[in-house]
RORO-75809 format. One record per atom (N, C-alpha, C, O): x, y, z. Coordinates in steps of 0.001 Angstrom, whole numbers, plus 500000, padded with zeros to 6 digits. Example, Ala and Ser with C-alpha at 12.3 -4.5 7.8 and 13.67 -1.06 7.14 Angstrom:
513190494310507800 512300495500507800 513200496700507800 514236496681508465 512850497750507080 513670498940507140 512900500030507870 513409501138508039 
This chain:
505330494101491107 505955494192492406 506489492813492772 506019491791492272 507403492810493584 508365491214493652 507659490803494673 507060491633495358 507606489575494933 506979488915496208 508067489710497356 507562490330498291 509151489659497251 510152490463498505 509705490998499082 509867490900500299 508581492197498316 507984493151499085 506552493099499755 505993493940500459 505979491411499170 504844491944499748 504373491499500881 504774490403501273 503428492236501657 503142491935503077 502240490259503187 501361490056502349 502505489304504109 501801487871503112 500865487823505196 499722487366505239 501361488191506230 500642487282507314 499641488393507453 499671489495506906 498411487723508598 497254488423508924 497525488824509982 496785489747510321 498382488516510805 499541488990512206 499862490634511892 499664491631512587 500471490462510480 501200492127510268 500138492901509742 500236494128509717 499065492274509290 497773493549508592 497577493684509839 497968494778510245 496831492579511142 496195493497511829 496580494416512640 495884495238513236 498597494156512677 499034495334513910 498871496500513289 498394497498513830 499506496388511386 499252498100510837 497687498614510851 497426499757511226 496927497936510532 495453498472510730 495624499165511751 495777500381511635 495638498440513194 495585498937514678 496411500026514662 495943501123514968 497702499897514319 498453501080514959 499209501811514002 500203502474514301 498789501706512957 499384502907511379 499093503804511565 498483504008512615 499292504615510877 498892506227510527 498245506120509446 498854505649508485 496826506521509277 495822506252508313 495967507704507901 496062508673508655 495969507684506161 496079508567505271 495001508438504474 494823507239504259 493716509515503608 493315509146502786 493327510311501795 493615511506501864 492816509318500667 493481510097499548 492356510582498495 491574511453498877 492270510209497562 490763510541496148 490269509392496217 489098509310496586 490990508208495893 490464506605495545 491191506103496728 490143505705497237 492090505774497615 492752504778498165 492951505535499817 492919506734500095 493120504579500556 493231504763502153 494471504007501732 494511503172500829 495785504517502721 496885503609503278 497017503368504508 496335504151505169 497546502690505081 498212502835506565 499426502811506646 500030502046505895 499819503257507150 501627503096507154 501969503083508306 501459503936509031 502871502200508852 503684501414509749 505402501708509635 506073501052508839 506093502877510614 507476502692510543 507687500855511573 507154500432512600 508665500283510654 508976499004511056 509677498603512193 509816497449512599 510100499615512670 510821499885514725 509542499442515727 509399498626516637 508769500347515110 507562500188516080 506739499533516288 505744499846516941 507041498063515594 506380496785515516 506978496088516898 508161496072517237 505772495475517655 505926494412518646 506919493134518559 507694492595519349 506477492883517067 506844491468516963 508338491858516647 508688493018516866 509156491020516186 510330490569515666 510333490106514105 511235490313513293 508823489275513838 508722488848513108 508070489850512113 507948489444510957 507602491201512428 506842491369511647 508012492834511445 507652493634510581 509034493091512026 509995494158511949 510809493938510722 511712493107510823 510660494484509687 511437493848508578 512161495378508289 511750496477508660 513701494963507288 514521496074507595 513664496983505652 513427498163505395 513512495948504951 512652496476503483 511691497314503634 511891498013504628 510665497576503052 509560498118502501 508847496743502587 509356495691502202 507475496880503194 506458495919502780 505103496674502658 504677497638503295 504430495786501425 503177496755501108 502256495130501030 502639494003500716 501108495585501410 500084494552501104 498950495304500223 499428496294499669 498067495173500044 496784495420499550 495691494812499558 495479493691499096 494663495792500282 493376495096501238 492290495544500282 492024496739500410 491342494672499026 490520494719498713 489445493990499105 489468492760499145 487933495055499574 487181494767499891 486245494548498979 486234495268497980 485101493329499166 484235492130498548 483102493726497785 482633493908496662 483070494363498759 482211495573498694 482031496315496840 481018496671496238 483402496305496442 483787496494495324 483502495995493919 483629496623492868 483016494513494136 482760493961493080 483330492390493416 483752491832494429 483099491980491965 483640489801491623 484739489988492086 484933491020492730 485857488977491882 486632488649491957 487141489495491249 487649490505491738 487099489181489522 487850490090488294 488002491053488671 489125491553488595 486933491746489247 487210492973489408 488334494026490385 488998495055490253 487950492767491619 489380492823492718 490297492523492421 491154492981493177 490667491969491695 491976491181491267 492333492244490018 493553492411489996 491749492907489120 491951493979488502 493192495087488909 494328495408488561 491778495545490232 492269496664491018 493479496223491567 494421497004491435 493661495310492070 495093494416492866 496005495015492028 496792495919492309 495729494036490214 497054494201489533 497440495562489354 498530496012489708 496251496412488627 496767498033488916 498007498469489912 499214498599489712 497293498612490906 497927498867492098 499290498156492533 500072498870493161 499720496666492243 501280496615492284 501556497248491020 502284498211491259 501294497152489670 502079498005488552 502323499034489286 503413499065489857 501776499678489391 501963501576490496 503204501005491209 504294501015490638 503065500561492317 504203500461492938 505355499574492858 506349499481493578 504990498945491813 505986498300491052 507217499401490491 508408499204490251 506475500480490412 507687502172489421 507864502776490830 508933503160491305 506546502805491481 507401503773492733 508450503167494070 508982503761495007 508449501855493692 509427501246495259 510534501648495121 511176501703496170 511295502125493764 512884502643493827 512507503993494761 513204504440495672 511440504430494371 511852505955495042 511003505658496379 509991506346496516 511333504601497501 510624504991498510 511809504311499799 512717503484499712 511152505285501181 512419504928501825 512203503686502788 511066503740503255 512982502479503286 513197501512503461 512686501538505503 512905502343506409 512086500442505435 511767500091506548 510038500750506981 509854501529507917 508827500179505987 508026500563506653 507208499527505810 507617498823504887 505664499623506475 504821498336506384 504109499393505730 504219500547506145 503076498984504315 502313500287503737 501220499171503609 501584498065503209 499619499435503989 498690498709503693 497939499914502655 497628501069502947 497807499302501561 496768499920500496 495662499629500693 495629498446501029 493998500381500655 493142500007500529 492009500633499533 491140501453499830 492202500158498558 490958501166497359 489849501336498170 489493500762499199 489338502289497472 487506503016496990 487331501825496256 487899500779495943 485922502684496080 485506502370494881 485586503645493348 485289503680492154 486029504287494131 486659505105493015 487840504507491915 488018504586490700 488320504062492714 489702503407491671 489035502753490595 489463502959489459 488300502186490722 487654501424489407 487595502092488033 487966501605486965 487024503381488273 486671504755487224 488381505301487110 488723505733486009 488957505287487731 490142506170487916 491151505908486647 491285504734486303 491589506523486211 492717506031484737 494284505564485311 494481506200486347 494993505030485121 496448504715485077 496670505594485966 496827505378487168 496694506701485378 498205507576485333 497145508698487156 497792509274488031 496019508646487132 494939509483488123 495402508121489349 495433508506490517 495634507099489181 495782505949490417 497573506494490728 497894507423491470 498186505925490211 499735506590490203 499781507985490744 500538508209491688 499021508981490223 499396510537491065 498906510200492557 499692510373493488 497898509828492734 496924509349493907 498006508860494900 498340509537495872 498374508021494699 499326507082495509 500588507768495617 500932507857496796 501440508309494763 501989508943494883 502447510323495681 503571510584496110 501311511082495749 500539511719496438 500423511124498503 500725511510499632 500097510557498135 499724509445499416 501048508878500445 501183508649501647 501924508802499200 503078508247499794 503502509326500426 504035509348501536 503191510546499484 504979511319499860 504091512106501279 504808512398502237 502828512376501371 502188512967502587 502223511933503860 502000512317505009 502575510377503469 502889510018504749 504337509969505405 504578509671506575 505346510358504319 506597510546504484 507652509189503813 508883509162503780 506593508062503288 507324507247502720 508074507297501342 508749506342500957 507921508496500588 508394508294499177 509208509795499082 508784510883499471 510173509570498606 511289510562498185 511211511317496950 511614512480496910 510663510664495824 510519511053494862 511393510744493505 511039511078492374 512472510118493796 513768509855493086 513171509323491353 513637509539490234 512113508663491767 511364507697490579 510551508347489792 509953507753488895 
């Protein structure tokens, strides 16, 4: 996934936490944020932004940082097919750990298109 897309201040996690639409899924919680409905200016972006919130709960470092890389590969294939202007916070289980490639990808996929962010094109 390109840095372009990813969500970097603690300003924009905590408004999507607060005021997303929480989705959950087999392994992963999202929140999703249409980008109109942001307060700030700064945090209204016209792209796609995704962050990803791994919790200590999960394991070392390696292990978070694992799950991290997983999870941009995934949306590294699905950002062509998703539609523009919303804040997406990822947050694994601990399921994802056990979960295979292609079971994280349907998951999310899955996830996207029930919150209305992904089209499918990809």
């Amino acid at each position: 996934m390109k840095r372009v897309y990813s969500l970097k201040s603690r300003e924009s996690y905590k408004i999507i936490f607060l005021k997303g639409k929480r989705i959950r899924g087999k392994g992963n919680i999202i929140f999703v944020l249409k980008n109109s409905t942001c307060d700030n200016n700064k945090s209204a972006f016209s792209d796609i932004k995704i962050g990803i919130a791994v919790s200590k709960r999960l394991g070392k470092a390696n292990k978070r940082n694992r799950i991290k890389r997983r999870i941009r590969a995934v949306c590294r294939d699905l950002i062509s097919g998703m539609y523009k202007g919303f804040s997406i916070i990822i947050k694994p289980g601990p399921e994802v750990e056990i979960m295979s490639f292609e079971e994280l990808k349907s998951d999310l996929i899955k996830l996207f298109s029930n919150a209305g962010v992904f089209h499918g094109s990809s």
